[in-house]
N, C-alpha and C positions, 0 to 999 in steps of 0.2 A: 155713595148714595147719601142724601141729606136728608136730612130727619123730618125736615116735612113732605115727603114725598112718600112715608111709610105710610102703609095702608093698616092703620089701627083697627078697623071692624074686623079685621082676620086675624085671629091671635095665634093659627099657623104664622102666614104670610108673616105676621110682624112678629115674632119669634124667631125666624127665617133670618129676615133683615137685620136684627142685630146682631147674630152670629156673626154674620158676611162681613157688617160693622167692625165687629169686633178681630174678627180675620184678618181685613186688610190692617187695621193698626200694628197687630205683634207681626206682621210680616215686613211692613217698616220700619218697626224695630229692629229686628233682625238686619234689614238689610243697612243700618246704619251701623250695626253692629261690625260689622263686614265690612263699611268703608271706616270706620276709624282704625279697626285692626290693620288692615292693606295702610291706609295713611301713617300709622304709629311705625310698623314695620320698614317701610319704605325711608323714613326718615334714621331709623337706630343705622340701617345701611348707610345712608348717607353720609352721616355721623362716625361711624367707624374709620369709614374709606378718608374721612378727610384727615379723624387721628394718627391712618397709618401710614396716610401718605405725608403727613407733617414730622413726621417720627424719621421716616425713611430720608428726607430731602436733608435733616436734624443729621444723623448721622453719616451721612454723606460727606456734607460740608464739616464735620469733626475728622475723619478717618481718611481722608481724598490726600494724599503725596505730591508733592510739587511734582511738576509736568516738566519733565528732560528730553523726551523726545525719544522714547526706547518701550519697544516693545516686550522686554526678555520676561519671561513668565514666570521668573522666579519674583519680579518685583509686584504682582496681580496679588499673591497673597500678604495684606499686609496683616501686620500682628494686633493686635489687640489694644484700640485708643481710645478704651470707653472713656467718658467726664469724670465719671464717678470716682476712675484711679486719680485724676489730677486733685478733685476737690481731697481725696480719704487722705494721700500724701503732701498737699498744699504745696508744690511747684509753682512757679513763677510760670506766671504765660507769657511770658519776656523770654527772649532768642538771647537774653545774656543769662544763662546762667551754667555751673560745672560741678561735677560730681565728683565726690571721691568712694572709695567702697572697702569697709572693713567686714572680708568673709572669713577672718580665721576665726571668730567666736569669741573674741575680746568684746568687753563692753566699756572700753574707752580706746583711746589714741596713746600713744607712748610719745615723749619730745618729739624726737625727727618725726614721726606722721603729722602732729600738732605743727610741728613748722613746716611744710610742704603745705596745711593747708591755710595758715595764715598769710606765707608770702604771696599765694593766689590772692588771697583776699587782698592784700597791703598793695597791692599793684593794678588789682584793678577793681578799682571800687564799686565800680555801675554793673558786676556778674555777683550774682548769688551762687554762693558756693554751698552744696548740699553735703555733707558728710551722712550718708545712707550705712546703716548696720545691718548684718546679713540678716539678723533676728532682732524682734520687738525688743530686748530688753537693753539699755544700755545705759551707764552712770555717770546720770547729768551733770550730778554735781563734784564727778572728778575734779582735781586741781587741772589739765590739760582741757578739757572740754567748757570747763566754768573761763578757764583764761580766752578762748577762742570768742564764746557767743559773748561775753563782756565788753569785750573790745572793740568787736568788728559786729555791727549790726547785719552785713552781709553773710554772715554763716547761719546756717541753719542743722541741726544734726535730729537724724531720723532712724527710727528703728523699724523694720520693714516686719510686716508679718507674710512670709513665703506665698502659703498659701492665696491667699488674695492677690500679690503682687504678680505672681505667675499667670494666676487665672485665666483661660482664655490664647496665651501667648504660646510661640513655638516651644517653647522649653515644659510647659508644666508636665507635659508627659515624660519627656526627659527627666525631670525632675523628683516627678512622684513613683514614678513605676521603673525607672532603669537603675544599673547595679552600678551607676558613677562614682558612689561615696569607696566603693573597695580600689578603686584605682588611685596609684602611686603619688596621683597629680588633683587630688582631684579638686583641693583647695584652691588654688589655681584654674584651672578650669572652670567651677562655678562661680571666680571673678570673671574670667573670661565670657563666659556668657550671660553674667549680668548684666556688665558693663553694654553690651552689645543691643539685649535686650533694653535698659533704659534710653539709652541713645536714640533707637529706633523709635522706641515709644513717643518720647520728648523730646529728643533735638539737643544738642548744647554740646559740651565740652565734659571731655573726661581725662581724667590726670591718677597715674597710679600716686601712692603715699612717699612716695622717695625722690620725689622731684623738688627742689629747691625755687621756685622762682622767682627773675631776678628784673623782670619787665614785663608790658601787658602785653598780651597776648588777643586781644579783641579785635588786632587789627587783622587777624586768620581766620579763617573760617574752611570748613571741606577738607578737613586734613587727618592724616596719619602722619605717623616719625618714620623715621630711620635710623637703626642704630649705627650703620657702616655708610651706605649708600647705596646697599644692598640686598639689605634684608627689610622685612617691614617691621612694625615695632605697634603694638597695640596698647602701649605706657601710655602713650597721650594721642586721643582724639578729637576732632569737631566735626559733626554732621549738625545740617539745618533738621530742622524739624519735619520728617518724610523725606528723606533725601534717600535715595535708593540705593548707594552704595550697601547701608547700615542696615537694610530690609534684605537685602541679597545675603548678608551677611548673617544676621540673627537666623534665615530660615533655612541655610544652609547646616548649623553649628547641631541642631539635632538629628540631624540627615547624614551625616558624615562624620559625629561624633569618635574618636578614640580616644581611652582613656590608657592605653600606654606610652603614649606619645606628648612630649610638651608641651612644646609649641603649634601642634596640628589645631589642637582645635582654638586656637588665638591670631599670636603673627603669622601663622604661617596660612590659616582660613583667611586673616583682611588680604593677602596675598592672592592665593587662589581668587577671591573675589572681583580684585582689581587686575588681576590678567584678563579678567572675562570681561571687565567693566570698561577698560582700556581699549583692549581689544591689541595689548602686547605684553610678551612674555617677560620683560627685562624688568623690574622696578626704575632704572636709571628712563629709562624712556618714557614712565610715568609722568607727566607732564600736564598742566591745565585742559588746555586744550586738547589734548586725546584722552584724557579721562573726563571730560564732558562738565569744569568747573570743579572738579577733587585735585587736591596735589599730593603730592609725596614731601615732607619738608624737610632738609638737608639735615646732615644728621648734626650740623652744629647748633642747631634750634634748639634742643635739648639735650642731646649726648655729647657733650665738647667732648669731654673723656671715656674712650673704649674701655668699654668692661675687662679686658687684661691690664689695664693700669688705675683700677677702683682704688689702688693705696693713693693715690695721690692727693686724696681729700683728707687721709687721713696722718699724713710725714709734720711730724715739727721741723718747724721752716724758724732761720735767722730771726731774732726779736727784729732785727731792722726791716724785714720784709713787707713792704708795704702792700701787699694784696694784690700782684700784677701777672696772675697767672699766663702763659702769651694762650690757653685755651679761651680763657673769659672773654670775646670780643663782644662788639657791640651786635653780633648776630644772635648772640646765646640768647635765649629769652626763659630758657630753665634748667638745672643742673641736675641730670636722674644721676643719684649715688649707688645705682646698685646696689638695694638692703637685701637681693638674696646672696650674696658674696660680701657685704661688706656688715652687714647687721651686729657682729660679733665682736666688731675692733669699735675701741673706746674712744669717746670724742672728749677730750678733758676742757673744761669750761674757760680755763683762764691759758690757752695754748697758743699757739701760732697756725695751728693747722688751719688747712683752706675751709674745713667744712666748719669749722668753730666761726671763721671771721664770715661766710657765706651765711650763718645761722645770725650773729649779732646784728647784721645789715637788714637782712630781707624778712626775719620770721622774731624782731625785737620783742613784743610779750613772752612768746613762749621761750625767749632766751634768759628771760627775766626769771623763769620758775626753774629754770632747768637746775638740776644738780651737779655738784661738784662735777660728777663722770655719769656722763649716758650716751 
């Protein structure tokens, strides 16, 4: 109603009319009130849907496993590949790099571990080689550790705090709430499942502390050892980064855990895993091609020498001998010494033995500090 069409001589009537006036305004009000609410609302929806849908596609393309072409459902659960674990422990997002793992509760390396991880380093320069401690604490500035990161810009040493590192993964229930620590093995075991667990997470290479090496190794990839030809061997691995051998395998290890057993939940689980993954019972018939791009690598890749003959690194040999073992060929690419059998016998510094001239070749700095006898 507009103001000149009030009938002023009626001071009902136009008492009336302004009400009415005044009516329609606050009920405009209101109903504006009501489309900016509806409009504010409609849009926080909006808004959310698109954070959560950018969030989801985010972690999609971080946690998705290379596509092999297998359906088996144990590879559907993968483990736990938040960002947050790469930026907290600073890995390389580089497909070259190799771990090693100190779980007995040392906070340094001792010579031979310090030489197993130098020679990795000295052979192959383009891999970042992680030395990972089972726990946060460990002493940078030892003489073995200060000799490593010195030298070789490709080491890097990390102390891991459990808790966090587990989080999330098949193991932390294993880890937190099971009675592992009373069993006979269990130091062993929870290298065994770390090793497992990292690999799965990241991708790369893993090498126990007792291996020697003597050339690179980059040019392998998808592999387990052998220590006979026969058995499998969990000393040294390489998975790509989501490769499903190592997913089948980490989610396996707390599902089928024994802790009176040695080798079950290690060689003897990449085992089990690669019969299933093969789709045959032999390790000898492991082969590229029916494990689907994984091989088995012979056992003179790293084990030239069987574990019943571990003295042989340790005999004084002729001064004349020139270092011509007929095991060393040009297939060797690393030498595992057996440090659970052989850890106890002495390596004397200025000797003839193989593992003394093995050490001055491939792991020179740390030969440099080493003592008379270690």
């Amino acid at each position: 109603m507009k103001s000149e069409e009030i009938d002023h001589s009626n001071p009902v009537r136009f008492c009336h009319s302004w009400k009415e006036i005044w009516w329609n305004v606050v009920i405009n009000i209101k109903n504006r009130r009501v489309y900016l609410l509806m409009f504010g609302c409609t849009g926080l929806l909006m808004l959310s849907y698109f954070v959560l849908y950018s969030d989801a596609n985010y972690s999609n393309s971080w946690s998705s496993p290379f596509y092999f072409g297998t359906n088996d459902s144990q590879t559907e659960s993968l483990v736990d590949s938040r960002p947050e674990l790469e930026t907290t422990y600073s890995f390389s997002s580089d497909e070259n790099k190799a771990f090693f793992l100190e779980t007995a509760g040392n906070e340094t390396l001792n010579i031979r571990q310090a030489c197993a991880v130098e020679s990795l380093a000295l052979h192959n320069p383009s891999v970042t080689a992680y030395v990972l401690f089972g726990q946060e604490r460990f002493n940078s500035s030892s003489i073995t550790l200060k000799t490593l990161t010195e030298n070789y810009k490709n080491i890097r040493v990390i102390g891991l705090n459990m808790d966090s590192y587990l989080a999330g993964s098949p193991l932390e229930h294993w880890y937190k709430f099971t009675d592992w620590r009373n069993g006979p093995y269990h130091v062993a075991h929870f290298s065994d499942g770390l090793r497992l667990l990292t690999l799965s997470r990241y991708g790369g290479y893993y090498f126990d502390l007792d291996i020697i090496h003597v050339r690179p190794v980059t040019y392998y990839r998808n592999f387990i050892g052998t220590e006979d030809g026969g058995t499998a061997s969990n000393s040294v691995i390489h998975s790509d980064y989501g490769y499903p051998v190592l997913q089948m395998a980490i989610n396996d290890f707390p599902v089928d855990y024994r802790a009176d057993a040695w080798t079950h939940n290690g060689p003897a689980l990449l085992n089990r895993v690669l019969t299933k993954w093969c789709g045959v019972d032999s390790l000898a018939e492991m082969n590229y091609l029916k494990c689907r791009g994984f091989s088995v690598l012979p056992n003179t890749s790293f084990y030239p020498v069987h574990y019943s003959n571990w003295q042989e690194f340790f005999k004084q040999r002729d001064s004349n001998d020139k270092m011509n073992p007929d095991w060393l060929t040009t297939e060797v690419l690393g030498v595992h010494i057996w440090n659970k059998l052989s850890y106890g016998e002495p390596v004397f510094r200025n000797s003839t033995q193989y593992y003394t001239q093995l050490a001055r070749i491939h792991c020179p700095a740390t030969f440099a500090i080493a003592p008379d006898v270690f």
